[in-house]
N, C-alpha and C positions, 0 to 999 in steps of 0.2 A: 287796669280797668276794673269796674267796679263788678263782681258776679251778678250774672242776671239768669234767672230763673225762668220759666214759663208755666206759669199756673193756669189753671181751666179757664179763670175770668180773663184770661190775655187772648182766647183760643176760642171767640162765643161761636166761631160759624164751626169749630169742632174739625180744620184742615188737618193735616199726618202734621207730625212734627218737622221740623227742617232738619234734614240729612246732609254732611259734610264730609266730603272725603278729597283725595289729595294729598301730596308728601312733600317734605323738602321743601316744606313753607311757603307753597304752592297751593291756595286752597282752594275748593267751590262750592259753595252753599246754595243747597234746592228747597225749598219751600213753596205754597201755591196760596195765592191771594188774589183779591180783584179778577176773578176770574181766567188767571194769568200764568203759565209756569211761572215762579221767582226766583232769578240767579243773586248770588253774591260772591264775585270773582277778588282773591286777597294774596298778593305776594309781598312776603318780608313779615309773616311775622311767623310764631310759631303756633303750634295748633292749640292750647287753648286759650291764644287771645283769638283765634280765628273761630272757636266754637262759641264762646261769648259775643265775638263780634257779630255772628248770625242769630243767633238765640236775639239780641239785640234788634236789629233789621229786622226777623220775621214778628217780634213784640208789636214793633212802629205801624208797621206795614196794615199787622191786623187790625192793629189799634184805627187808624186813618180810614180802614175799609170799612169795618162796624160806625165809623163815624160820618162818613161820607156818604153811603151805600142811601136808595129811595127803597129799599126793601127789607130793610131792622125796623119794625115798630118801634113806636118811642124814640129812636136817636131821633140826633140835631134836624134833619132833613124829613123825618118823619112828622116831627111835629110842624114843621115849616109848611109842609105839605097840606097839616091837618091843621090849617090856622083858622080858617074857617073866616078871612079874610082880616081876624084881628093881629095888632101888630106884637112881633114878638123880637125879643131882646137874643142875639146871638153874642157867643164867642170873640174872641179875637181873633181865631184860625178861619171859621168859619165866615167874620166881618171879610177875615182876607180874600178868600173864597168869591165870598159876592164881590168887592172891589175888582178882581180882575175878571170875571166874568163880564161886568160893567163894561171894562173895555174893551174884550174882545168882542161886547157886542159893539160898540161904537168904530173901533177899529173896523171891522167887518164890514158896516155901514147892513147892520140885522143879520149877516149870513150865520153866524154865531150865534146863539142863544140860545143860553140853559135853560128857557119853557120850554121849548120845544121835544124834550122826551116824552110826554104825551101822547104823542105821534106813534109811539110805540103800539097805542089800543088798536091802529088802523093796520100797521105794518108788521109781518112776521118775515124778516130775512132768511126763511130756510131752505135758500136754493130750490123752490116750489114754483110753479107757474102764478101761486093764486096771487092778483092786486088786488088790494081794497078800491070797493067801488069812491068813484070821486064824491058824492056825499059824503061819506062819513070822513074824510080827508077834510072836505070843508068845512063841518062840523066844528071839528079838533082845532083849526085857526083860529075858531074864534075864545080859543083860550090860551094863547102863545104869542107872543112880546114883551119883553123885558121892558119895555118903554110903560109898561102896564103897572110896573113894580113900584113901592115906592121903598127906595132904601135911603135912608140914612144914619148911619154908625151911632149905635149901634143896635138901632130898631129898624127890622124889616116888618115891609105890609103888602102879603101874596092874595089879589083879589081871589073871589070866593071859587073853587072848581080849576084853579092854573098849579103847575107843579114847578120845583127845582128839582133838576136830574145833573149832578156832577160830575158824570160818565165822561164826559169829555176833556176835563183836565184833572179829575184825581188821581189819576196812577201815574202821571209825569211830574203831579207838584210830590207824590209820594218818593218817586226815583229821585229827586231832587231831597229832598229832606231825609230822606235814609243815609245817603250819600254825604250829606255836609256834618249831620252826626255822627257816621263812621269816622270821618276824616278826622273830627276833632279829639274824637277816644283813643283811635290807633295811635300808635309810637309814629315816629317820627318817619319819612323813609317808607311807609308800609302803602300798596300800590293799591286800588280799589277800583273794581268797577260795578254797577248793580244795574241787571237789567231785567224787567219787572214786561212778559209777552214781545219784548224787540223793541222797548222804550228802553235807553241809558245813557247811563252817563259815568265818566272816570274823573278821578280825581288828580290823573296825569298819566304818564308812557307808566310800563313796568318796571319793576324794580331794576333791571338790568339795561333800561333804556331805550329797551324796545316796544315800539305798539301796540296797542291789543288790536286781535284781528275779530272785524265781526261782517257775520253773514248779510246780506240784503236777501229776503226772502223772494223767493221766485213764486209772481203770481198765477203761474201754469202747477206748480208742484211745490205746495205750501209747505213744503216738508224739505226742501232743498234751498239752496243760496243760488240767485243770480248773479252774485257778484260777491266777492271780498274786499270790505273798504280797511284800512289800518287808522287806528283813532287811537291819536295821542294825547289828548285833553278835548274837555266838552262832554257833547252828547247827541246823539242821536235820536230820533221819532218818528214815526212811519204812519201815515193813514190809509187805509185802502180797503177793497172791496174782496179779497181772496174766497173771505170764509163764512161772509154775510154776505147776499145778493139772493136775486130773483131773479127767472130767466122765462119770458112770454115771448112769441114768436118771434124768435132769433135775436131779442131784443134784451139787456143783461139791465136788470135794476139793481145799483150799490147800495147801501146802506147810509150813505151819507145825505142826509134831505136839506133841502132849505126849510126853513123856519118860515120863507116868506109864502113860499107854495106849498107846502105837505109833500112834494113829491121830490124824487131824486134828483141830484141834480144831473143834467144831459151833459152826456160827452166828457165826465168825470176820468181821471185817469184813472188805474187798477190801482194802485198807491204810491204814492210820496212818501219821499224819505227824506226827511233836512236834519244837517248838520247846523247845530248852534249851542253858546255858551251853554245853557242850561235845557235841559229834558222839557221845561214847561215851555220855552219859548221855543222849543224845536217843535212840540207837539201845535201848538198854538201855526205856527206859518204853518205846519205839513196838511192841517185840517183844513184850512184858512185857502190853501192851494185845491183842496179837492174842491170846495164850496165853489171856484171860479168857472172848474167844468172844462171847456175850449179853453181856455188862460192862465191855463194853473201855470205853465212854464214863464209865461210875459209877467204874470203876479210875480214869484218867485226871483225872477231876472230883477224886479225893481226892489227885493230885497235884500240882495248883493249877500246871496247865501249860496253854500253847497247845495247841491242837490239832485237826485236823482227820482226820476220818473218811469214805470212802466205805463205803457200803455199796450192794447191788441195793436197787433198789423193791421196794417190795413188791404181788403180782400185783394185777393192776385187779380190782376189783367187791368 
């Protein structure tokens, strides 16, 4: 493998370095990005392909977060932002970017759509009573629909005053790209899994054959597991309301809104958790299921996927 370094220009938000410890070629790799603890779980190789292999990951990682992020002046999204409605030539990461946005707003049928962080000027999730009043919610509508955008590869045109916010599939299409370039660097044999805040994915069982075992996070006690699943290939994604929400007269608001209303969506479960091939299409339905609200389980049934769902009980008597 080729050495890789970490210089200040790979490091611009200035996160600690990624620490690796582990024996017996057993490794695990901590780093913080995307606002996110970041694992990088490695058996079979020896420690310094496993120190490279995370000096690696956390490079990527940063790299995607400085590039994706609605809050680096100047990057890609910054200036997309500040187009001032004229049309601007992207990337081929970023063309990619908007193309599956494109779908999962059409998939969706609008419950998905990356205008809609915006929405953020109205909403502050910080377990507060305070809602924003329904004007300024209404307000904010009238600059959110992707139907509004005009893209075609490789010139995007963002009417004057509308944003892209990529918060909702960067750090799964990033689990997903860290992961297929591990795989391809590491020797042969060598076992990987990387999960970036409870988004992952493996690159197969562990070296020895066995499963990796990962937590489902319990939405009573964000700090404990409600369950142990064993994932042998694939990936896992979780959306839910734990550690964002508001709470007004016994009444709990998540964090997850429609784009069509400003407001959250009713009867949302506490979060989804689905299993599938890749981190981005796991994130993609688990989202996709909260957006349904009452449906999320009949949604997911008609996607003939894993799945598991918290929801509160419901009151005694």
């Amino acid at each position: 493998m080729t050495v890789i370094t970490i210089a200040p220009t790979d490091n611009p938000a200035n996160h600690p370095l990624p620490q690796l410890s582990g024996s017996d070629r057993q490794w695990q790799g901590h780093f913080e990005a995307m606002a996110s603890p970041c694992e990088i779980l490695m058996d079979g190789i020896d420690r310094a392909q496993a120190k490279q292999a995370l000096a690696y990951a956390a490079k990527e990682t940063w790299r995607l977060e400085y590039k994706l992020s609605r809050y680096v002046p100047g990057n890609p999204v910054d200036q997309i932002n500040h187009s001032h409605g004229d049309a601007i030539t992207v990337d081929d990461e970023i063309a990619l970017m908007l193309d599956y946005a494109g779908q999962c707003y059409e998939l969706s049928d609008g419950r998905f759509d990356i205008t809609s962080g915006i929405l953020r000027r109205a909403w502050c999730f910080d377990g507060s009573d305070r809602l924003p009043d329904h004007d300024s919610v209404t307000t904010l509508l009238q600059q959110i629909g992707w139907e509004q955008v005009l893209w075609q590869r490789p010139q995007l045109t963002l009417p004057e005053g509308m944003e892209l916010d990529f918060g909702g599939i960067g750090k799964e299409y990033a689990v997903d790209r860290v992961l297929l370039d591990l795989k391809h660097q590491l020797t042969d044999g060598c076992a990987v899994l990387v999960n970036f805040g409870g988004d992952l994915a493996c690159s197969g069982p562990r070296k020895n054959g066995h499963p990796w075992t990962v937590g489902v996070e319990d939405h009573r006690r964000t700090h404990e597991a409600s369950q142990t699943l064993s994932l042998r290939g694939g990936a896992l994604a979780t959306s839910g309301d734990s550690r964002r929400f508001l709470l007004k007269d016994g009444i709990r608001y998540g964090h997850i809104l429609d784009p069509r209303t400003g407001w959250p969506v009713p009867n949302a479960p506490h979060s989804v958790t689905v299993a599938a091939p890749t981190c981005t299409l796991a994130g993609m339905l688990a989202t996709f299921a909260m957006l349904h609200g009452d449906d999320a389980e009949a949604f997911l049934d008609d996607q003939d996927v894993q799945y598991w769902v918290q929801r509160s009980a419901p009151p005694a008597g």
